[in-house]
C-alpha positions as CSV (number, residue, x, y, z in Angstrom):
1,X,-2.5,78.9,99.3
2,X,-2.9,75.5,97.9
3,X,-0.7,75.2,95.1
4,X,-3.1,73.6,92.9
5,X,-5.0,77.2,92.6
6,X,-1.7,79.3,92.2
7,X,0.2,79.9,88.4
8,X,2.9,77.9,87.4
9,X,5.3,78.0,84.8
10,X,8.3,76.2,83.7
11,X,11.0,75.8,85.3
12,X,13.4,76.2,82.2
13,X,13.3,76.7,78.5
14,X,12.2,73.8,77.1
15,X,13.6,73.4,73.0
16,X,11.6,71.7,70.6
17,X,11.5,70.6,66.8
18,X,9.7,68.9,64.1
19,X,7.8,69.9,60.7
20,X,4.4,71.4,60.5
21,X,1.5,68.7,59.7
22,X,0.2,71.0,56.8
23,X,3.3,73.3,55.5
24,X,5.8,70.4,55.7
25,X,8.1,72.8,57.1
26,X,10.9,72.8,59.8
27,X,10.1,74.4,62.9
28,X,12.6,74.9,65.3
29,X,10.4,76.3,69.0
30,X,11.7,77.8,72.6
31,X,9.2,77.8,75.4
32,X,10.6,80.0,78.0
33,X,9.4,80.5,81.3
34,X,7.3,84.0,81.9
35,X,6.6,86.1,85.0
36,X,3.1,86.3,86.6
37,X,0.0,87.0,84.6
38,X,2.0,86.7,81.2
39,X,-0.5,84.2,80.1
40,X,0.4,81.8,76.8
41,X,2.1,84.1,74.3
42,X,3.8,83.0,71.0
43,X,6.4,84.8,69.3
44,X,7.4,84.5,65.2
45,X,11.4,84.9,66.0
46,X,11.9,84.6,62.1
47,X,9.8,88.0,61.5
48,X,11.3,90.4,63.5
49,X,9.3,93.3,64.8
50,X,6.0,91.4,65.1
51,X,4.2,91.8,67.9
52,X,3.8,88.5,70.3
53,X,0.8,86.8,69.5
54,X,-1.8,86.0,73.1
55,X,-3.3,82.4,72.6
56,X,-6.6,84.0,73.1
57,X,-9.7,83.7,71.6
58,X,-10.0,87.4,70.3
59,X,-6.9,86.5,68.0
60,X,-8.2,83.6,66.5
61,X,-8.2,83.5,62.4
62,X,-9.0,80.4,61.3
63,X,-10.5,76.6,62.2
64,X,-11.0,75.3,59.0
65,X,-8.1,73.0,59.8
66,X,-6.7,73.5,62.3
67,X,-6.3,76.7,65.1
68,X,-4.3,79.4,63.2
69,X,-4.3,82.8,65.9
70,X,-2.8,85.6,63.9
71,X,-2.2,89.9,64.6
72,X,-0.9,92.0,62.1
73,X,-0.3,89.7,59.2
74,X,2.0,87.2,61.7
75,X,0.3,83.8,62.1
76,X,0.7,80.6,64.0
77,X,-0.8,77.7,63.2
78,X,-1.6,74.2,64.3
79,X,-1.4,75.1,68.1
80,X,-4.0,72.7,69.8
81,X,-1.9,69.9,70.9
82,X,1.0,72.5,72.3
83,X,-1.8,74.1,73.8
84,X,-3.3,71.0,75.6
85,X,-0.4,70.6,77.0
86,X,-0.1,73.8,78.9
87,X,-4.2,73.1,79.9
88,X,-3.8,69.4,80.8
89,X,-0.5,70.1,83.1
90,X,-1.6,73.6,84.5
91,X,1.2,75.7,83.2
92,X,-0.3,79.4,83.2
93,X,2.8,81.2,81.8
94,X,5.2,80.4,79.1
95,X,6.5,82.5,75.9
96,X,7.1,80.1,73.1
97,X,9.2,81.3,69.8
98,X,8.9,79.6,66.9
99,X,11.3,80.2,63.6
100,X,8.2,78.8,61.0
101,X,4.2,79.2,61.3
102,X,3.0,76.1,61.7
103,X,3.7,74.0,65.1
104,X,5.0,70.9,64.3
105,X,2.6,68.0,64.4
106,X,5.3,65.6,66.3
107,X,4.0,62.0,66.5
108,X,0.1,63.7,65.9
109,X,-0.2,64.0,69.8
110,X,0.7,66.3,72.4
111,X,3.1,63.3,74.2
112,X,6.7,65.2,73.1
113,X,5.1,68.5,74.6
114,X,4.6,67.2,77.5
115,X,7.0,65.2,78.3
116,X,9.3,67.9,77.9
117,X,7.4,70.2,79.9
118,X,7.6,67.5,82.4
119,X,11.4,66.7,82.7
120,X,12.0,70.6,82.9
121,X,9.6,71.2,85.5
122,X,6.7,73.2,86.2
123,X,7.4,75.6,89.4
124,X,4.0,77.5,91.5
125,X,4.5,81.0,91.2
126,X,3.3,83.8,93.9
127,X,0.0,84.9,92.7
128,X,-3.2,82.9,92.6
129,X,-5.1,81.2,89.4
130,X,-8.1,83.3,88.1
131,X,-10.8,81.0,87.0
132,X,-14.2,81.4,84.9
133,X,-16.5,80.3,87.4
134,X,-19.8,78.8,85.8
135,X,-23.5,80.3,86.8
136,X,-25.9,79.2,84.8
137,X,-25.7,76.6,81.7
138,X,-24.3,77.8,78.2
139,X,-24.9,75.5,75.1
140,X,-24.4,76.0,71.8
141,X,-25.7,73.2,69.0
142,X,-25.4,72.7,65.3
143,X,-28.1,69.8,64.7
144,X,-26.7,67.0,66.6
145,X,-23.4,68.3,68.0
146,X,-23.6,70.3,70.6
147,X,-20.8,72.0,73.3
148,X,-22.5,72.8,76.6
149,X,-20.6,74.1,80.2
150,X,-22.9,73.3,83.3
151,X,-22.0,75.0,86.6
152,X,-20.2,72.6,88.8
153,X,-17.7,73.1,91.6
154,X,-14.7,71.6,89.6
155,X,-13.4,71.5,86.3
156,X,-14.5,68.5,84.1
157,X,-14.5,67.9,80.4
158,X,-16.5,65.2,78.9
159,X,-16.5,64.4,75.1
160,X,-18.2,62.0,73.4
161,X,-18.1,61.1,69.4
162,X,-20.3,59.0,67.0
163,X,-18.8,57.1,64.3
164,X,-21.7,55.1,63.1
165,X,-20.6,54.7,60.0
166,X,-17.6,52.8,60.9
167,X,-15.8,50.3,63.3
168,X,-15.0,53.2,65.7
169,X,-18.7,53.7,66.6
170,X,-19.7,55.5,70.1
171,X,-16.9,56.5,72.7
172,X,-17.5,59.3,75.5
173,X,-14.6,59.9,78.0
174,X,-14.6,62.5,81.2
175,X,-11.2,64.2,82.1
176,X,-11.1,66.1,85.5
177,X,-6.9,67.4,85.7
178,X,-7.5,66.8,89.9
179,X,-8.3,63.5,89.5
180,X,-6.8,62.0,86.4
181,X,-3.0,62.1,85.0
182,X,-3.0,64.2,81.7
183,X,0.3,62.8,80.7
184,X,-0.6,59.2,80.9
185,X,-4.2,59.0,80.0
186,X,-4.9,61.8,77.3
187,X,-1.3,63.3,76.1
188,X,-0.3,60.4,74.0
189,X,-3.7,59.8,71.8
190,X,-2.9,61.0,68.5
191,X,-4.9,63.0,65.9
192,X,-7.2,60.9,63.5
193,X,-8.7,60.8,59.7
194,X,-9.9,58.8,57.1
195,X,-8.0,57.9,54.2
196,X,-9.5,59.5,51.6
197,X,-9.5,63.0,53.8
198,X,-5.4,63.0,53.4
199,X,-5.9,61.8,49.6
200,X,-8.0,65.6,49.5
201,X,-5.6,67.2,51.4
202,X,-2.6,65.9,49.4
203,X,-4.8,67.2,46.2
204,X,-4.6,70.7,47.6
205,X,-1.4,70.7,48.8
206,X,-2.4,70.2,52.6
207,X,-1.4,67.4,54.9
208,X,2.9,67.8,53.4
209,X,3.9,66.8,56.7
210,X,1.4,63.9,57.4
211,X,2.1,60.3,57.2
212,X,1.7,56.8,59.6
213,X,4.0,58.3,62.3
214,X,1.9,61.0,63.0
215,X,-1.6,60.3,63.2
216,X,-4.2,57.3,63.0
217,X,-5.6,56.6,59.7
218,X,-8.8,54.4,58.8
219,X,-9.9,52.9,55.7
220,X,-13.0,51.6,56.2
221,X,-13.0,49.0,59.2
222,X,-9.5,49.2,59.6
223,X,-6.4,51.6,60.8
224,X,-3.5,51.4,58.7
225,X,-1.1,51.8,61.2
226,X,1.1,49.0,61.6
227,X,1.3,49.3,65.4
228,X,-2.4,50.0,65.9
229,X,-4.0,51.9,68.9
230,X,-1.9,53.5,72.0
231,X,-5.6,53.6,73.8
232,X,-8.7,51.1,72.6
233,X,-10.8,54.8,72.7
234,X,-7.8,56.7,71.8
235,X,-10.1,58.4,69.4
236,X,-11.8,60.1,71.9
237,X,-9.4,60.5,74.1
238,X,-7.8,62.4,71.1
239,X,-11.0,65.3,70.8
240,X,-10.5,65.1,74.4
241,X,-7.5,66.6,73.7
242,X,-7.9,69.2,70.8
243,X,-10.5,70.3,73.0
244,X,-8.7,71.1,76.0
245,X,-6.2,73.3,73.7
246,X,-9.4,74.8,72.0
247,X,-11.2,75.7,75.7
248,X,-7.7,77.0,77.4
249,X,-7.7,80.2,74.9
250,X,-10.6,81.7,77.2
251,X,-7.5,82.8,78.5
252,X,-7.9,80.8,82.1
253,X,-9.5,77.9,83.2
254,X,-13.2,77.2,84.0
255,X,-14.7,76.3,87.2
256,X,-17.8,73.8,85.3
257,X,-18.1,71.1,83.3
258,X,-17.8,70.9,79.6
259,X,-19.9,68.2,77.8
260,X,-19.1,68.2,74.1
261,X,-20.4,65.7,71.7
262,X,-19.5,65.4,67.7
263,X,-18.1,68.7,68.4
264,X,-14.6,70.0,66.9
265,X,-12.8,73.4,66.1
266,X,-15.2,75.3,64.6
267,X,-18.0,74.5,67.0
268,X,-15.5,74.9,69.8
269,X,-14.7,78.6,68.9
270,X,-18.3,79.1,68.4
271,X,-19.2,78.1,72.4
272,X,-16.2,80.2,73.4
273,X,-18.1,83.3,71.8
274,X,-21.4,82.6,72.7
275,X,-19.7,81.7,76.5
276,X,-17.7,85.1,76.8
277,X,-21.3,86.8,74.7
278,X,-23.2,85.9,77.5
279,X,-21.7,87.8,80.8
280,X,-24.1,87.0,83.4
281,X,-23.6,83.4,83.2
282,X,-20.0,83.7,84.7
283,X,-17.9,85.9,86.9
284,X,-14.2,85.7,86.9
285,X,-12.0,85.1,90.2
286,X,-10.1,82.3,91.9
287,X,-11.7,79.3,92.6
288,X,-14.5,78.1,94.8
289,X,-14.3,74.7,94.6
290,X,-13.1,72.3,97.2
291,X,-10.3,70.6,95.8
292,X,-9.8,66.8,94.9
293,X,-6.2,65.6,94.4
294,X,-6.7,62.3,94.3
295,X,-4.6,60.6,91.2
């Protein structure tokens, strides 16, 4: 079996800190390997008792923000770009504990993740990759945004925003993990907003971790970040991003292409339900594509 279409994990625990985007507090995380068909799994080491949380859909909480799963009262929050990570470099299996809520926001991307993951390796494991293969064409739309999967024999994402209203204007991008390096190309685009959405987050008492060195911040026709852009369409390349971590809590990975346009959390989650709502337009299995490993 090709080893493209068989689980992985990690190699060895990978440790991790920073301070949570929103909270402003400390988190110290462990992402341990995990056997065969473990799936993503998160575990609040500073409650004990709780139950391990699957990064799954059905657990899902809250996108007003940011992705907050939750069972039984315990919560994590703020788990996209961790979760990109795992999507964009095929790791299947992994237990990650975490001693606060909220994941730390690092530099606003999901480049520490992955580099990490990276240096500690990520080892095939025995049994094959279960995909959800694509039949028929899912879309959901909320006026002009839209998140639609197509049935194709390979897994693509394309996103595309609209900033008329500003320098950043139109910018669509198409990742295909086969055919395109997730480290170098998508991990390292960080998370975006205006300014005077972190002056109304600061207001509430939101955004206590946020700041210059971790995310991109305009005002007006201008970023405010001294060093300016890591990509010239690192905006999109950002929702890129968010919405690989959004898709991957289907649970495993999709045989189609996703097109996406204006679309974020909310809208995101709302395709996943109307995608796992709509049974005959999928079956569940490992892959039938023929595989492209060019880099």
């Amino acid at each position: 079996m090709d080893t493209a279409f068989r689980q992985q994990t990690l190699a060895q625990n990978v440790a991790l800190s920073g301070t949570g985007v929103h909270s402003g507090k400390k988190n110290n995380i462990m992402v341990r390997p995990a056997m065969e068909n473990h799936g993503i799994k998160f575990k609040r080491v500073d409650l004990p008792g709780t139950q391990e949380i699957p990064a799954l859909f059905k657990r899902v909480v809250d996108t007003s923000l940011a992705t907050v799963l939750g069972i039984n009262g315990a919560i994590v929050s703020t788990i996209e770009h961790l979760m990109a990570s795992f999507a964009g470099l095929g790791i299947d299996n992994a237990l990650v504990e975490m001693d606060e809520y909220e994941m730390p926001i690092m530099d606003g991307s999901a480049k520490e993740f992955t580099r990490a993951f990276t240096a500690a390796g990520i080892v095939p494991q025995r049994l094959p990759k279960h995909f959800i293969i694509v039949k028929k064409t899912i879309r959901v739309q909320d006026q002009d945004k839209f998140v639609e999967v197509r049935p194709e024999p390979c897994f693509k994402i394309t996103c595309s925003i609209d900033f008329d209203q500003c320098f950043i204007g139109k910018q669509c991008l198409t990742f295909d993990r086969t055919k395109h390096n997730f480290e170098k190309e998508i991990s390292h685009a960080r998370t975006f907003g205006f300014i005077q959405d972190f002056e109304l987050l600061k207001k509430f008492s939101l955004g206590k971790g946020g700041s210059l060195e971790n995310a991109i911040v305009v005002d007006k026709d201008r970023i405010l970040n001294p060093e300016g852009l890591r990509y010239p369409d690192e905006f999109v390349r950002h929702k890129l991003l968010d919405s690989l971590g959004d898709f991957s809590l289907l649970g495993m990975p999709i045989q189609g292409h996703i097109v996406t346009h204006k679309s974020g959390h909310t809208l995101n989650h709302m395709f996943i339900q109307e995608l796992l709502n709509n049974k005959t337009a999928w079956e569940t299995g490992p892959a039938t594509m023929e595989l492209d490993t060019g880099t």
